[in-house]
N, C-alpha and C positions, 0 to 999 in steps of 0.2 A: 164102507166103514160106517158104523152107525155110531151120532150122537149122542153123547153123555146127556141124561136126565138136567141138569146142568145149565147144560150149552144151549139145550133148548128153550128153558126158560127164559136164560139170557136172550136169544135170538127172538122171542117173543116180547121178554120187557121191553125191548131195545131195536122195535122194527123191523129185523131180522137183519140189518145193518151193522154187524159186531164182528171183529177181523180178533183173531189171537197172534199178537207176534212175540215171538224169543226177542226179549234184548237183554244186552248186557251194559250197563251203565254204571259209573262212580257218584253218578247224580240221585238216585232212583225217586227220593222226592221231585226234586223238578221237570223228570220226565213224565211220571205220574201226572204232575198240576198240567203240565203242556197240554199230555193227554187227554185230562178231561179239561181245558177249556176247550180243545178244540173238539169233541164231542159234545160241548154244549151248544157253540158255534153252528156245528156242520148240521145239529139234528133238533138245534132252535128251541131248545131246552128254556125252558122260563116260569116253570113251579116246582116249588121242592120238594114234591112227592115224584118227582120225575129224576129230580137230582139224586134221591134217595135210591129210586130204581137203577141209574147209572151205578151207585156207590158198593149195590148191590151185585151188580154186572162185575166190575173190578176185585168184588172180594171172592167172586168163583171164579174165576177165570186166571184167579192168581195165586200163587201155593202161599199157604200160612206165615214166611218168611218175610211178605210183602207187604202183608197186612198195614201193618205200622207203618208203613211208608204211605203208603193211602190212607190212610187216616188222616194224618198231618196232610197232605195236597189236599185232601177233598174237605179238610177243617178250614185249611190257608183261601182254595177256591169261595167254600161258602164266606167265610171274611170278607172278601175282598168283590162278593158281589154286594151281600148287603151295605157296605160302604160307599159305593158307586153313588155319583148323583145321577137323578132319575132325567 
């Protein structure tokens, strides 16, 4: 099976370390936010043109109905790093 133009980019922005899973949630914002802290965590994410490439990973990887849900996690995410004390 050959990879979508896509997924490749993705698996390039993103180390080649990028898993797609089906889920289905009543949360889908706070699964999203889980998600990307812990891909900022696992892959030591810490400048925001890197955040932006993850944000970018999330908006192909996800059908158009999702969008908005990531938006709001990865707005709430950047918040809540720029507020940290250093």
């Amino acid at each position: 099976m050959e990879e979508s133009g896509e997924i490749r980019v993705v698996k390039e922005l993103m180390g080649g370390g990028v898993s797609k899973v089906k889920l289905f949630t009543y949360e889908p914002i706070e699964e999203f936010y889980v998600s990307m802290v812990d891909m900022v965590m696992d892959m030591g994410l810490t400048h925001l043109h890197d955040m932006e490439d993850m944000l970018a990973c999330y908006v192909a990887l996800n059908s158009p109905i999702h969008h908005h849900h990531i938006q709001v996690a990865y707005t709430s995410l950047i918040s809540h790093l720029l507020h940290m004390p250093i």
